[in-house]
KEDOVEX-771324 format. One line per field, with one value per residue: residue in three letters; z, y, x of N, C-alpha, C in turn. Coordinates in nm, 2 decimals. Atoms other than C-alpha are relative to their C-alpha. Last residue first. Layout:
rest <- [ALA:...]
n_up <- [Z:...]
n_north <- [Y:...]
n_east <- [X:...]
ca_up <- [Z:...]
ca_north <- [Y:...]
ca_east <- [X:...]
c_up <- [Z:...]
c_north <- [Y:...]
c_east <- [X:...]
! end
This chain:
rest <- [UNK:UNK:UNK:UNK:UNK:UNK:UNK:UNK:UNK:UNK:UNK:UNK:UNK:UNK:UNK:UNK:UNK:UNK:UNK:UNK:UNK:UNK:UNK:UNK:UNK:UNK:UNK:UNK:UNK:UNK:UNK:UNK:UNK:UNK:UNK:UNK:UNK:UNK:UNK:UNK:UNK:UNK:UNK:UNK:UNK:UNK:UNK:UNK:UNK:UNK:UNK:UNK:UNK:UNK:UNK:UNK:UNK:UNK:UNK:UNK:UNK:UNK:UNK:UNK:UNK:UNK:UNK:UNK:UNK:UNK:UNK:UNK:UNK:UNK:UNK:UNK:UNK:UNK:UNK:UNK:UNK:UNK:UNK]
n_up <- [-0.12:-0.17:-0.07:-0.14:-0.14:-0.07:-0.11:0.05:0.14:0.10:-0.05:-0.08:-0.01:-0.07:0.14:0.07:-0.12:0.02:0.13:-0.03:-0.07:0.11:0.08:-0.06:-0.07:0.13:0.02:-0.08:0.05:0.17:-0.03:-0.01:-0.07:0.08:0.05:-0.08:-0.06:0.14:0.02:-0.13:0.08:0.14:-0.04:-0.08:0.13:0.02:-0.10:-0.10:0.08:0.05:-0.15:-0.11:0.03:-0.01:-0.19:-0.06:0.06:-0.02:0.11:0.08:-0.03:0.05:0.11:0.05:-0.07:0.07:0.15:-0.04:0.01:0.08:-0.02:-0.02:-0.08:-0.03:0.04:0.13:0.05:0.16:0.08:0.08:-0.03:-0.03:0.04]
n_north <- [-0.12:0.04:0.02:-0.01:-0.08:-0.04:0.09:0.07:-0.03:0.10:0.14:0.03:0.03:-0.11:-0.05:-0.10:-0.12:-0.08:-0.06:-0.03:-0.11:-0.07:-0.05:-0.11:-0.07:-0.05:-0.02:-0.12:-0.10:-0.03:-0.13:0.09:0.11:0.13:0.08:0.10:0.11:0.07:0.12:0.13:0.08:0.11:0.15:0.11:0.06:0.06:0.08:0.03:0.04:-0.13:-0.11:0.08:-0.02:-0.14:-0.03:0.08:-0.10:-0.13:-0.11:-0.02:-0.07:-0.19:-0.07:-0.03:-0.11:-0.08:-0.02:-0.03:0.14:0.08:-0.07:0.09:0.14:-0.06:-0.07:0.10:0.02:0.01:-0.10:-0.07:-0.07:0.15:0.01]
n_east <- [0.01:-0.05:0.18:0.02:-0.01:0.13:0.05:0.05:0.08:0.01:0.11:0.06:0.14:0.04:0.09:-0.17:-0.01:0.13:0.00:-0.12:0.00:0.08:-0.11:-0.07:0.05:0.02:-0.13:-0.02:0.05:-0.02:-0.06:-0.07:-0.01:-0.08:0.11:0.01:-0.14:-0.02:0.10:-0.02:-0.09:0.04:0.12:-0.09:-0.10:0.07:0.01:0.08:0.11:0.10:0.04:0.00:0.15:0.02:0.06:0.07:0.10:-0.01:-0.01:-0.06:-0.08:0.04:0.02:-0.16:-0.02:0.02:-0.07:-0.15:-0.13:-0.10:-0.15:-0.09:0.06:0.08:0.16:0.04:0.17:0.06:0.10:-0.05:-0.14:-0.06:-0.14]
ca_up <- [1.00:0.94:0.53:0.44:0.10:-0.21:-0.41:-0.75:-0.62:-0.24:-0.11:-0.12:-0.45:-0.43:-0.67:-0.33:-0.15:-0.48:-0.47:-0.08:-0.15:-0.44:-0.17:0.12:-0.10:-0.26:0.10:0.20:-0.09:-0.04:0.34:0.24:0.32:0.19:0.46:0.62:0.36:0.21:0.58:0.67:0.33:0.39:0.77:0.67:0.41:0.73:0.95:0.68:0.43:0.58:0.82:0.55:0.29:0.53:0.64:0.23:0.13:0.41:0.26:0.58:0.79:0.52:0.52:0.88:0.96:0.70:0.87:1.24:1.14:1.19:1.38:1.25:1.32:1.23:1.10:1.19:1.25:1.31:1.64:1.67:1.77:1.70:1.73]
ca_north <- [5.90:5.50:5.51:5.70:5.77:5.64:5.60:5.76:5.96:5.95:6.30:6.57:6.54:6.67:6.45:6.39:6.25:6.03:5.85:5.78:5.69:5.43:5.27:5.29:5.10:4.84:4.77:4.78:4.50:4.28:4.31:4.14:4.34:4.65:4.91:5.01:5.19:5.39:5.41:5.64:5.86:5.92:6.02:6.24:6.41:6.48:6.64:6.86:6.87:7.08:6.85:6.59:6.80:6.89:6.52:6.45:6.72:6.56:6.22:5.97:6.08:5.99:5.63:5.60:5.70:5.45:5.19:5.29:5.29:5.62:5.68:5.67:5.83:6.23:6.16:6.16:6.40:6.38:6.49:6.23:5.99:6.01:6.33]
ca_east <- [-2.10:-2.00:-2.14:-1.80:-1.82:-1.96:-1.63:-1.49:-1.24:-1.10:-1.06:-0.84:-0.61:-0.29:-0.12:0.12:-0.27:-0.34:0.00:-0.03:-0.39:-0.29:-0.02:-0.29:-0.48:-0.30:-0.20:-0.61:-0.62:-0.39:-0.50:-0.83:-1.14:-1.07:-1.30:-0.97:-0.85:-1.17:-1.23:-0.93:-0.97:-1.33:-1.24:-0.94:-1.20:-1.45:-1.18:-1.07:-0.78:-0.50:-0.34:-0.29:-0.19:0.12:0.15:0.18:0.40:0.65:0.60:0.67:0.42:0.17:0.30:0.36:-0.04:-0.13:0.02:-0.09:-0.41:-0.60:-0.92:-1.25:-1.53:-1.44:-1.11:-0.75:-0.51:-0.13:0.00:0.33:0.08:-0.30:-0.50]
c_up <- [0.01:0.04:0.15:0.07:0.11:0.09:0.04:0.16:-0.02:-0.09:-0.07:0.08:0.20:0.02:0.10:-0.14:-0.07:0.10:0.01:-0.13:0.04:0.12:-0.11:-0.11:0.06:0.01:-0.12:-0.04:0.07:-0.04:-0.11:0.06:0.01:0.11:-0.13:-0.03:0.06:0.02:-0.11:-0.07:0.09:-0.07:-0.11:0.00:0.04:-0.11:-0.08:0.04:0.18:-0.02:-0.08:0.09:0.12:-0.11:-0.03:0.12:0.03:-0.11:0.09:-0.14:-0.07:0.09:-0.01:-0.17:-0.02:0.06:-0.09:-0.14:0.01:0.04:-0.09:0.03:0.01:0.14:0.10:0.02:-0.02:0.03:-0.08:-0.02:-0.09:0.05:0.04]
c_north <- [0.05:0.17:0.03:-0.06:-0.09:0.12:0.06:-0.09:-0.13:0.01:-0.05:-0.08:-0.05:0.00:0.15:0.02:0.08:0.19:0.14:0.09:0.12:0.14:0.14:0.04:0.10:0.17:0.05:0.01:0.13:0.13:0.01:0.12:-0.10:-0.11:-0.10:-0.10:-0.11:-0.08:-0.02:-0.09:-0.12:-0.03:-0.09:-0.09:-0.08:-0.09:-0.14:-0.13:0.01:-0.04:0.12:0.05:-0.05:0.04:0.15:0.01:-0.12:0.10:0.11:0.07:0.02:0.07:0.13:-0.01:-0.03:0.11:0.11:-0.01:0.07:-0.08:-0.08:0.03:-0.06:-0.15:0.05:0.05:-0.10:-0.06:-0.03:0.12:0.09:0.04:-0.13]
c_east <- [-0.17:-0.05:0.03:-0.19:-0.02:0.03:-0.11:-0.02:-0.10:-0.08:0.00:-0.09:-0.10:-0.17:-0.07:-0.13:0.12:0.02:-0.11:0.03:0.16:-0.02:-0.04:0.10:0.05:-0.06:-0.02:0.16:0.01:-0.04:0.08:0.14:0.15:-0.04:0.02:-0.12:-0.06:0.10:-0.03:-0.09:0.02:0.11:-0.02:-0.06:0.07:0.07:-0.08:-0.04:-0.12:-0.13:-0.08:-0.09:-0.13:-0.14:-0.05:-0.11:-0.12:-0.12:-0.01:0.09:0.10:0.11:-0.01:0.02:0.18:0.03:-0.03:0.07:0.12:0.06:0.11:0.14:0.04:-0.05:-0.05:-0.14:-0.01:-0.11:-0.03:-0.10:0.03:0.20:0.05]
! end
């Protein structure tokens, strides 16, 4: 658990920016805490694994969208090489 209680993955823990993004949508923190430990993890390191920070900001914005859609885990990626 990071501040505030809000989850994070399995192997990585949440950024602080993406962790006040999701607090900030209310249907968001409440998919959030539903999805499992493993899905938190391959949405954390679909973020943090952008290299530039253009791109992780493009990122957390697209995840932010994706998570209110209601969608569980990032689409169209590998996954999580780190577990």
């Amino acid at each position: 658990m990071t501040k505030k209680g809000l989850a994070g993955g399995t192997v990585h823990k949440l950024p602080e920016d993406l962790r006040k993004v999701i607090l900030s949508t209310p249907a968001v923190k409440a998919l959030w805490e539903d999805i499992t430990p493993l899905a938190r993890n391959e949405w954390i390191c679909w973020v943090i694994s952008g290299k530039r920070a253009e791109t992780r900001g493009i990122r957390i914005e697209k995840a932010l969208s994706k998570l209110k859609g209601g969608m569980r885990r990032p689409c169209c990626w590998a996954g999580c090489i780190h577990r």
